[in-house]
C-alpha positions as CSV (number, residue, x, y, z in Angstrom):
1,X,-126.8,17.6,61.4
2,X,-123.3,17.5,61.5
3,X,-121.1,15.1,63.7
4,X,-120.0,18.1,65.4
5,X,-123.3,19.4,66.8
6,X,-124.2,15.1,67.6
7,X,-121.2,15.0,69.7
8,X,-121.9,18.1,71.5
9,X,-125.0,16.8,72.5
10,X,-124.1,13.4,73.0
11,X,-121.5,14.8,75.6
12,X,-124.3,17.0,77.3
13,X,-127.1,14.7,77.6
14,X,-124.4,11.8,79.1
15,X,-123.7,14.3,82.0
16,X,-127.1,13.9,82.7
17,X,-127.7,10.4,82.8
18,X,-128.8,8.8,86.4
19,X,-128.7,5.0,85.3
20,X,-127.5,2.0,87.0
21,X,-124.1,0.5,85.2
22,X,-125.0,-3.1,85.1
23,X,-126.4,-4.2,82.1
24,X,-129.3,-6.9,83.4
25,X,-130.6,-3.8,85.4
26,X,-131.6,-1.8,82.2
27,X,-134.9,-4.1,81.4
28,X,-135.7,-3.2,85.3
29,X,-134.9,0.6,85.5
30,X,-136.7,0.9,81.8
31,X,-140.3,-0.8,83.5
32,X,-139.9,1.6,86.7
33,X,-139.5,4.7,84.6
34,X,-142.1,3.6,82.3
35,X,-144.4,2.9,85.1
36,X,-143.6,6.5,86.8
37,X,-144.5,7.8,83.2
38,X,-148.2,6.1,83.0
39,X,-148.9,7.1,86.7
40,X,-148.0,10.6,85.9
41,X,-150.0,10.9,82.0
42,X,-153.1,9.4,85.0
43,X,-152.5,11.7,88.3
44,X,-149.6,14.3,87.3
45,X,-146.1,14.5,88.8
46,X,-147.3,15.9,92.0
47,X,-149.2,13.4,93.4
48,X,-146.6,10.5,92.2
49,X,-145.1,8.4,94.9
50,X,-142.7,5.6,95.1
51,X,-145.3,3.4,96.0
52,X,-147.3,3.8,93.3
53,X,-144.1,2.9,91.1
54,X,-143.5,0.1,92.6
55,X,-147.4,-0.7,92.2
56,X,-147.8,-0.3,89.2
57,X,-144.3,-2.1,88.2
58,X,-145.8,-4.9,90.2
59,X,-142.1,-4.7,92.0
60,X,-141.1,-4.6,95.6
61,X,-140.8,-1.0,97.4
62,X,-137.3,-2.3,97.7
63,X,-136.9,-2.7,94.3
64,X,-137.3,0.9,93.3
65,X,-135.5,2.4,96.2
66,X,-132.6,0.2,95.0
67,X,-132.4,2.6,92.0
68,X,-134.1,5.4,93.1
69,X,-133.7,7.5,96.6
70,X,-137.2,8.9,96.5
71,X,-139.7,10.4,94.0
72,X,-137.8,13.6,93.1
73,X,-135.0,11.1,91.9
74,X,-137.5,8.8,90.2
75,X,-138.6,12.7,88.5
76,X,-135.2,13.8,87.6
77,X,-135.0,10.3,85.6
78,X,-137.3,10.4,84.0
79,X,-136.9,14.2,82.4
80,X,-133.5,13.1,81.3
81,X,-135.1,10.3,79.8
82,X,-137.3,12.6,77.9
83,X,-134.7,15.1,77.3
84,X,-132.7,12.2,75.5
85,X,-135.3,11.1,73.6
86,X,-136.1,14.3,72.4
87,X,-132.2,15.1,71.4
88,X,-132.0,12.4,69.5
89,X,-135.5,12.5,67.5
90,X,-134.7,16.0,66.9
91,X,-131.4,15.2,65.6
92,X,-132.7,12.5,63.3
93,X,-135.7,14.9,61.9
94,X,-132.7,17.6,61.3
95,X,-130.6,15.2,59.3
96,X,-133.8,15.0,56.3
97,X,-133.0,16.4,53.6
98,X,-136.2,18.4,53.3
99,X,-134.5,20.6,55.9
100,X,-132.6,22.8,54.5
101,X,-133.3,26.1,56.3
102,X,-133.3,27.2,59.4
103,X,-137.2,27.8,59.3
104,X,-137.3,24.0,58.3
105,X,-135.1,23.3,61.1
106,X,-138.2,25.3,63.6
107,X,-141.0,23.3,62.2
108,X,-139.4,20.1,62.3
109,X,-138.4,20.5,66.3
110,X,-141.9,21.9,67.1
111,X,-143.4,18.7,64.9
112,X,-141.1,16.5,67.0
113,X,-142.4,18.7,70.9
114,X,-145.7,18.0,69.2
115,X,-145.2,14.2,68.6
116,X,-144.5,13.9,72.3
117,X,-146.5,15.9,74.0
118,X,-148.9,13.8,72.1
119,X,-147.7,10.4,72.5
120,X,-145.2,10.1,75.3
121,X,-147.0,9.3,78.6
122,X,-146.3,11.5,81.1
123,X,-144.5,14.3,79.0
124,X,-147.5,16.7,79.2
125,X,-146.9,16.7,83.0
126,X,-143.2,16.7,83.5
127,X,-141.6,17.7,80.0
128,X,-138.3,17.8,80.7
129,X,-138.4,18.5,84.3
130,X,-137.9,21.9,84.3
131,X,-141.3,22.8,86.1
132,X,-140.3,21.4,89.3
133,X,-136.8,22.1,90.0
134,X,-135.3,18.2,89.8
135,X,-132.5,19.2,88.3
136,X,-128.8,17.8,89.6
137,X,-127.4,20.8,91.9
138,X,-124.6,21.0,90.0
139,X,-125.8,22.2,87.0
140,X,-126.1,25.7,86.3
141,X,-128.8,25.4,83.7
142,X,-132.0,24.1,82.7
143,X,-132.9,21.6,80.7
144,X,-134.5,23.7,78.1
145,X,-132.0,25.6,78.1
146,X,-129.6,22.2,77.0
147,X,-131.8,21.7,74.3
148,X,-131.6,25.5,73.3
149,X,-128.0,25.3,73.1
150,X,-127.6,22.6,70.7
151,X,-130.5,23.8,68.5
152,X,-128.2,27.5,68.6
153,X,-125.0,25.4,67.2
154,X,-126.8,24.0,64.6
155,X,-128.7,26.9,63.4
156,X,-125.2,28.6,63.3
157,X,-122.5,25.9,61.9
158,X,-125.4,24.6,59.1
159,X,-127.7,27.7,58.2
160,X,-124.6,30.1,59.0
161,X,-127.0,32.2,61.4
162,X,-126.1,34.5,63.7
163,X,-127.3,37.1,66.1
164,X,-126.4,39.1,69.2
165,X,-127.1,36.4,71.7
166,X,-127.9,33.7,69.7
167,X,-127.9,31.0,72.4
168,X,-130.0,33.2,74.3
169,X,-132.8,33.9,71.7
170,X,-133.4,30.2,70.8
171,X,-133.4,29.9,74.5
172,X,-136.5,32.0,74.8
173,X,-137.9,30.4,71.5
174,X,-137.6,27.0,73.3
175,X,-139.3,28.2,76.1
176,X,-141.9,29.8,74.2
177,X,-142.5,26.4,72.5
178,X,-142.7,24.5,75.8
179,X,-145.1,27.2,77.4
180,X,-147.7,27.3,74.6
181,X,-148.1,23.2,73.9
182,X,-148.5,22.5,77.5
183,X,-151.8,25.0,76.8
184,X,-152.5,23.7,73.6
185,X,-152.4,20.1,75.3
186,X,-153.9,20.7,79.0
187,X,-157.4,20.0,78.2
188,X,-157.0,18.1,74.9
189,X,-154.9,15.1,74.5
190,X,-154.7,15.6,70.5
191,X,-153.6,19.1,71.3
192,X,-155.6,22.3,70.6
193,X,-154.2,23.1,67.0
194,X,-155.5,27.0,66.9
195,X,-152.6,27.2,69.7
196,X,-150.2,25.1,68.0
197,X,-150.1,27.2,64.7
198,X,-150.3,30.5,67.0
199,X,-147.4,29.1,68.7
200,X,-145.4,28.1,65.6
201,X,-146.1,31.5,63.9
202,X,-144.7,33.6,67.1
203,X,-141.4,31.4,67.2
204,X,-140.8,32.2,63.5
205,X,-141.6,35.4,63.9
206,X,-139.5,36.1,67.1
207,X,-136.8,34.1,65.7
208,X,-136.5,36.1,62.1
209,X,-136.3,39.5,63.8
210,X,-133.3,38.2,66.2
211,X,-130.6,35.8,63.3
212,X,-128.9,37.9,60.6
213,X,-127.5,34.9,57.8
C-alpha cells in the first residue's frame, strides 16, 4: 500500500482514538477493554455493564469509571479498537505481493473480516460499533464507512480504478461484507462457509459492474 493511503488512515483512525495519555495507564486501559471484549463474545454488547468490567478485570468500579464514563464509552472504545486493528491488518495483507489486483485486494480484506470475526472476542457482537450508534457526535460518518474510504483510495491510486461514486460503492461492498459474516458467524463460531463464499462472490460481483480500470 502506498505511504500515502497509510497516512490517510493513520490520520483518520487517530481522530478516533479515546485513550488516556499517560503511558503506565496503557497496560490498565488494554485489561479493561479486553475484559469488556470476553464479557461481550459471553453475553453480547447489550447486556454489558461496567460492573461486569470491572469484575471481570478483577479492578475497582472506580477504576473503570476513571477511564470510562459509562458502558457506551467503554463500547465506543472498544470498536475503535477493532477498527484499528483491522486498518492496520488490512494494510499489512495489502502490502503482499501476491496482491496485485484489486480482486486480490477484496479477498485479502474479506480473509482479514474473516480472521476476526473468528478470532477476536467480542467482534461478532460489536464489529466496529456501527450497530449501536457509539459513535463520537461529531463525526459525520460511520465507521464502516472509514474503512470504505481508505479501501476506495487504494483501489484507485494502486489498481488505477475508478467509477461514478467510487467511495460510495466500496461503501456498500463494506457493508455488504459486514452484514453477511455476522450471519455466516451468529450460530457458528468457525463461521458458516456456504455464506462466506456467497458473500465473497456478491462483493466481486457488485464491485466489477461498478470500477472502470
Amino acid at each position: 500500500m502506498p505511504n500515502s493511503d497509510l497516512d490517510a488512515l493513520h490520520a483518520t483512525t487517530a481522530a478516533l482514538r479515546n485513550e488516556p495519555v499517560q503511558a503506565r495507564s496503557a497496560a490498565r486501559l488494554t485489561r479493561l477493554l479486553d475484559s469488556a471484549a470476553e464479557v461481550i463474545d459471553e453475553i453480547g454488547y447489550e447486556r454489558l455493564t461496567t460492573a461486569m468490567v470491572a469484575e471481570r478485570a478483577g479492578a475497582s468500579i472506580g477504576t473503570v469509571y476513571r477511564y470510562f464514563p459509562d458502558r457506551i464509552a467503554v463500547l465506543q472504545s472498544l470498536s475503535v479498537r477493532f477498527l484499528n486493528d483491522f486498518i492496520e491488518e488490512v494494510s499489512s495483507a495489502l502490502q503482499a505481493e501476491s496482491v496485485t489486483s484489486w480482486q486480490e485486494a477484496v479477498d485479502a480484506v474479506i480473509d482479514t473480516a474473516v480472521r476476526s470475526f473468528a478470532t477476536k472476542p467480542g467482534f461478532r457482537s460489536l464489529r466496529f460499533g456501527d450497530v449501536i450508534d457509539v459513535r463520537p457526535r461529531e463525526e459525520d460518518r460511520t465507521h464502516n464507512a472509514v474503512v470504505a474510504s481508505v479501501l476506495a483510495e487504494v483501489f484507485a491510486n494502486r489498481f488505477d480504478v475508478t467509477g461514478d461514486d467510487l467511495s460510495l460503492r466500496v461503501e456498500v461492498a463494506v457493508q455488504l461484507v459486514d452484514s453477511l459474516l455476522a450471519r455466516a458467524f451468529a450460530f457458528d463460531p468457525a463461521g458458516d462457509e456456504r455464506i462466506i463464499a456467497e458473500g465473497r462472490a456478491l462483493v466481486h460481483s457488485y464491485l466489477a459492474s461498478a470500477f472502470t480500470s
